[in-house]
Structures are given as C-alpha cells and as structure tokens.
C-alpha positions, 0 to 999 in steps of 0.5 A, spaced: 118 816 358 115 820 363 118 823 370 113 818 374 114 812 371 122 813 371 122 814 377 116 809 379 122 803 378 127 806 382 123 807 388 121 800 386 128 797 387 129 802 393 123 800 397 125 792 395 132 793 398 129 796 405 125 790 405 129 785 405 133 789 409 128 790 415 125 782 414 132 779 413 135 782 420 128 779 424 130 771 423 136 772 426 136 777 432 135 772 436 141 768 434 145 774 433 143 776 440 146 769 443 152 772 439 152 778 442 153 774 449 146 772 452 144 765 452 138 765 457 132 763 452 127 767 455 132 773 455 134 772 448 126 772 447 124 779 451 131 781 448 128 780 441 121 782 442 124 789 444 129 789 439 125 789 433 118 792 435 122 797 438 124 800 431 116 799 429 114 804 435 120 809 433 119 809 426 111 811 428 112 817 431 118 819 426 114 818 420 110 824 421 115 828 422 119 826 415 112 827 412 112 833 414 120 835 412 117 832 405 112 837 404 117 843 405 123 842 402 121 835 397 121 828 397 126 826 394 131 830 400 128 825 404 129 819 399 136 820 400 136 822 408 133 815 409 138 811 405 143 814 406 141 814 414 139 807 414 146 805 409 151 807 415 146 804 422 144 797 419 151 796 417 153 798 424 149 794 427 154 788 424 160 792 429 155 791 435 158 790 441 153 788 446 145 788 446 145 795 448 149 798 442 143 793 438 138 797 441 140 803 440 141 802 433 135 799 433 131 806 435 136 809 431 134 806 425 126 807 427 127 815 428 131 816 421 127 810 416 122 813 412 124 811 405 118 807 402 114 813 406 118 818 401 117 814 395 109 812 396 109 820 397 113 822 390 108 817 386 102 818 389 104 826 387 107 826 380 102 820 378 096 822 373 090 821 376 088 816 371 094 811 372 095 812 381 091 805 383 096 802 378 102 806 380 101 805 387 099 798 386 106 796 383 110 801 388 106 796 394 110 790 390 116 792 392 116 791 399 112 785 400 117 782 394 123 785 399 120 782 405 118 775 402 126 774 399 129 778 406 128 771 411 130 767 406 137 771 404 139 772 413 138 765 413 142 763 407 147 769 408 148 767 416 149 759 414 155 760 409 158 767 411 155 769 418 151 774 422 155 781 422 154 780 414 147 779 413 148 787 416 153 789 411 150 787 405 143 790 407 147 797 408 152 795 402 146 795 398 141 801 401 148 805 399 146 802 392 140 806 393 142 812 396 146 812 389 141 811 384 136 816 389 141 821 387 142 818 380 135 817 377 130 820 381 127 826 379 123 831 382 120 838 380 118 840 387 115 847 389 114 847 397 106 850 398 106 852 405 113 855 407 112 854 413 111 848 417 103 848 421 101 845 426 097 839 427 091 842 428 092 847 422 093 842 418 086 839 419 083 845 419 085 845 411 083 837 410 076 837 407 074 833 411 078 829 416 073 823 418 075 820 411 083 821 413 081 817 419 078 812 416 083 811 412 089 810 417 084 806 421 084 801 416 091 801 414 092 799 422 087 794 421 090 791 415 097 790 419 094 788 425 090 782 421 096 780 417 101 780 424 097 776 429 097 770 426 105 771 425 107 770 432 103 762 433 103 761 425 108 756 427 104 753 433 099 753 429 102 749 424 105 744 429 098 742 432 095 741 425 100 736 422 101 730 422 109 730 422 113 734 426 118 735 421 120 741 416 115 744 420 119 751 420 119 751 412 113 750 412 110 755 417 114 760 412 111 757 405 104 758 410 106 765 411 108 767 404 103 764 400 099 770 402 105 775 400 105 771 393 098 773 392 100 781 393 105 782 388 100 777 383 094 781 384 096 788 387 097 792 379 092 789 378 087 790 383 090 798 382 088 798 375 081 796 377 082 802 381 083 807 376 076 804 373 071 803 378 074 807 383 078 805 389 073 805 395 069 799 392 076 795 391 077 797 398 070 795 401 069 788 397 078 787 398 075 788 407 069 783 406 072 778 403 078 778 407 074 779 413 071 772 410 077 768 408 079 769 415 075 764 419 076 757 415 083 758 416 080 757 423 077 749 421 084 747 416 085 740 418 093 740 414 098 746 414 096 745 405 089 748 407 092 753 411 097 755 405 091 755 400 087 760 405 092 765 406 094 765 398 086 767 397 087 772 403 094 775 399 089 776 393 084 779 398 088 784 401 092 786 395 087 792 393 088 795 400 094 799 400 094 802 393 087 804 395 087 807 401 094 811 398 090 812 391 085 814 397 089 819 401 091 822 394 084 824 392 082 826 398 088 830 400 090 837 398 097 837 395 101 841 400 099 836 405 101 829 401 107 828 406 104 830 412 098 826 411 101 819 407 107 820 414 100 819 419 098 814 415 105 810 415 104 811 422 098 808 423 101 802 419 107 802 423 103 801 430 098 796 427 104 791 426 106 793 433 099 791 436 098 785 431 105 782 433 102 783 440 095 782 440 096 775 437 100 772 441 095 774 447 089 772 445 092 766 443 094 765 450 089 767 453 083 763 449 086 759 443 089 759 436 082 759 433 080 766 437 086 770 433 083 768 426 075 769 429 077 777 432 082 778 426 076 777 421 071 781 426 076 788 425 076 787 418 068 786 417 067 791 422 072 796 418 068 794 412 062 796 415 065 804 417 068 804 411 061 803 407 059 808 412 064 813 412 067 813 406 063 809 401 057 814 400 060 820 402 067 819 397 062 821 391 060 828 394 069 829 394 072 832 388 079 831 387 083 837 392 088 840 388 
C-alpha cells in the first residue's frame, strides 16, 4: 500500500477522535458549568457562549502560526504537538475548579489545536494529483462523522458516568492518537525554505494571491451558513411543530441530517473532482446550496426541514475537498502549511461569526432572514468564484 493511503487512514481516525471530542464537550458545558458553581441561567448562557467561541477565535489566530511550523520542520512533528496538546488540556479540563480554570483551558486548547489542520496538509501534499479530490473528500468525512456521534456520546457519557468523564475519555482517546500518529504516520519531509517568511514574502511567492483569497472566503462562507442556523434551529423547530415534545431530538436529527449527507457524498463528489476538476464542483455545490436554502424558509413541519438540510448535506460535500484540492493546485509546495493554516482560519472564524450572525438576525428580523441572508452569501460567493477563479484556473499550472 503506498505511504499516502496508510497514512490517509490513520489521519481519518485521528481527525474522527478530535471531532467528537470538540462537538461532544459543546452540549454539556452549559451543564458543566452549573456544576462548576453558577447557576444563574443567563450567566451560564454568557459563560458557555464565551467558552466555546473562545477556542474558535484562538485556534484562528494559532493555525497560521503551526502551518507555518508545519512547512519547516514537517506535518507529522505537528500531528503529534497537537494530539498530545490537546490529551493532556481536554483531560484537564475534567480537574476544573472554576469557570476561570474552564476558560483558561479553553483558549489553551485554541492556541495548541491544529490536528486536522496537519493531516489535511500531509494528504494534500503526498497525495497524486490524480486521487487528491478523493483523498481529501475521505479525510473531510472524518470530522463531520466525529461531530455527528460527539453530542450524542457527551450526552450518553454525562447520563450514566458523569460530566468530568466525557473529558477523560476524549483525552484518553486523543492519546490513542498521539500513539498511532508516532506508530504508523509516515512522512519523507524535506523543508524547502530554511527560514521562516513573512507574510508578505510568502504572498510574494504565490502565483496569484487572488485565487487563495477567494478560496479562504469561501470556506468562511461555507461555515458561516452551516452555523447560523445552529443557534434557532431549535426555535425554529418549536415554531413549526405541531407538538412540543422530543423536540430536542428532533432539532438534533435536523441538524444532522445535513452531516449524514456530507460523509455520503463527500468521496464521491471528491473523485468527480479528480475528473472534471474541482472549481466546477465547487461553483454547481455553491449555486445549488445557495439554493436549497430558501425553501427551508417556507417548511410547514420539522420532517420538510429534515429532508432540505439532507439535500444541502449533498450540496455542500464538494466544498471542502475542492478548495483543499484547490489550494493543493494553486500553491507552491513550500507554502502548503502556511496557506492550508490560513485557510483552517478562515474556517474557524467563519464558525465564530455564523454562530453569532444567526442568533442576530434572527433577533433582530425573524427566522425566515437568516435562511434568505445565509443563501444570498452563498450564491454572491458563487458569482465571485465564477469570476475570479472559474475562467482563470485553467490559465494556472500545477505549482510545484
């Protein structure tokens, strides 16, 4: 078996495990907060949202900074700084004293994260050209997968163990990683640059740094779609039902079903990539997502609701692999980590904002204006990617 497919299935279980680990933990920090010894609703609610949006501003101004570190000294060093990082602060977390110690381990976490970050870069940089939509595509099924089984196992684990042991076993299991990381992961790595450039030297050697924009813009749009509706999902559904029970399951089988789709159609959609190229998957994934989002605007039941966010699941599989297959293309192979850390920003941030941007518009104009605004991104990004990237990307040879 070649070096790029081994090491493919270790990095799928290694971004697997970091996914449950970082969706399981987001259910119950409200309740593990109350533990922690506030009980004022409201606080609890600041308290959470600062938490867990905390990590996601942290890990975005850290993920440049390990890509970087990636490109000189090799991704698999930064496979295991991660894992073994985020072993010993999750598990931490379940010794927390206080809110503040929460916190603290919180933008710790943030600042040492980077694992999927690392293994998107070792494929995307090992693999043949031939099979990178692919390989991308399978490595992007793990951490939907992660966060898919994450809620339900905090859940299940909170129930008949307690809260502290949702936290030991994630860094139990991120050590499990760290093992097979150091095991199995194999890497021929050659640093290119010896020393470290600045940014503006390292957009000095991209061939054209409008491309890379568009693709971290759009990887911002595709995160902030997917969580503006997190935050009323569940109001959402209350107002549409007929009946008020299970209405937390339901909200939950809602937002999955678009994640069901991703881990469906993702390899797939990565291996038309390989055929047709991924900027056509890209722009038809944009269009049809921008679209698919404003019925779920007019859905009378939650089971309407359900089977839209499935299609969009189907819609926005393509969008991950291709702009990573993407970047691959476009991007000189000295600059991989820099560039795919930049990226993982542009993601991060894009979480941050949609979670933010939900709730506010839906506040401040109804549930109805976050699925119209959310889909009017998308098919404005389709419009730019068309122009900025579409015609142009056949003129860009492969960047070695």
């Amino acid at each position: 078996m070649k070096m790029w497919k081994k090491n493919l299935f270790v990095c799928w279980f290694g971004v697997f495990v970091t996914g449950v680990g970082a969706s399981q933990i987001a259910p119950i920090m409200p309740l593990y907060i109350r533990q922690l010894g506030i009980h004022n609703t409201s606080t609890i609610e600041q308290i959470s949202g600062i938490a867990f949006g905390v990590t996601f501003i942290i890990s975005a101004i850290f993920s440049p900074i390990w890509g970087a570190a990636a490109d000189k000294f090799g991704r698999k060093p930064m496979l295991l700084r991660a894992s073994l990082g985020m072993a010993l602060v999750i598990g931490s977390m379940g010794f927390a004293q206080n809110v503040y110690e929460l916190i603290g381990l919180r933008i710790l976490q943030g600042a040492i994260t980077g694992y999927s970050t690392a293994c998107v870069t070792l494929i995307a940089t090992q693999t043949e050209e031939a099979h990178a939509g692919w390989a991308l595509g399978v490595i992007s099924t793990a951490a939907v997968t992660g966060s898919l089984i994450g809620p339900s196992l905090g859940g299940f684990l909170d129930e008949f163990l307690g809260l502290q042991f949702t936290f030991f076993l994630t860094g139990g299991l991120m050590i499990i990683t760290f093992i097979t990381t150091l095991l199995f992961v194999k890497e021929e790595f050659v640093p290119q640059d010896k020393k470290v450039l600045s940014m503006k030297e390292v957009w000095k050697k991209l061939p054209d740094p409008s491309l890379i924009i568009t693709m971290f813009v759009t990887s911002f749009v595709l995160q902030l779609a997917y969580y503006s509706i997190e935050p009323i999902i569940t109001v959402y559904i209350t107002q549409i039902s007929t009946s008020t029970t299970h209405i937390a399951l339901i909200s939950g089988m809602a937002f999955s079903a678009s994640g069901l789709a991703s881990i469906i159609a993702a390899p797939r959609l990565g291996k038309l990539s390989d055929k047709i190229g991924p900027q056509k998957v890209m722009l038809v994934a944009l269009i049809v997502a921008g679209i698919i989002f404003i019925p779920q605007a007019f859905v009378k039941n939650p089971w309407q609701l359900m089977g839209l966010r499935f299609l969009l699941g189907f819609a926005t599989a393509g969008l991950n692999p291709s702009i990573n297959a993407l970047l691959k293309k476009i991007t000189p192979k000295a600059l991989t980590g820099r560039v795919f850390g930049f990226n993982i920003s542009a993601f991060y941030l894009g979480t941050f904002a949609g979670s933010v941007l939900g709730g506010q518009i839906a506040a401040h104009f109804g549930m109805k204006a976050v699925f119209f605004t959310t889909s009017s991104l998308l098919l404005l990004n389709a419009v730019w990617v068309y122009k900025k990237l579409y015609k142009k990307l056949n003129l860009i040879p492969k960047i070695e």
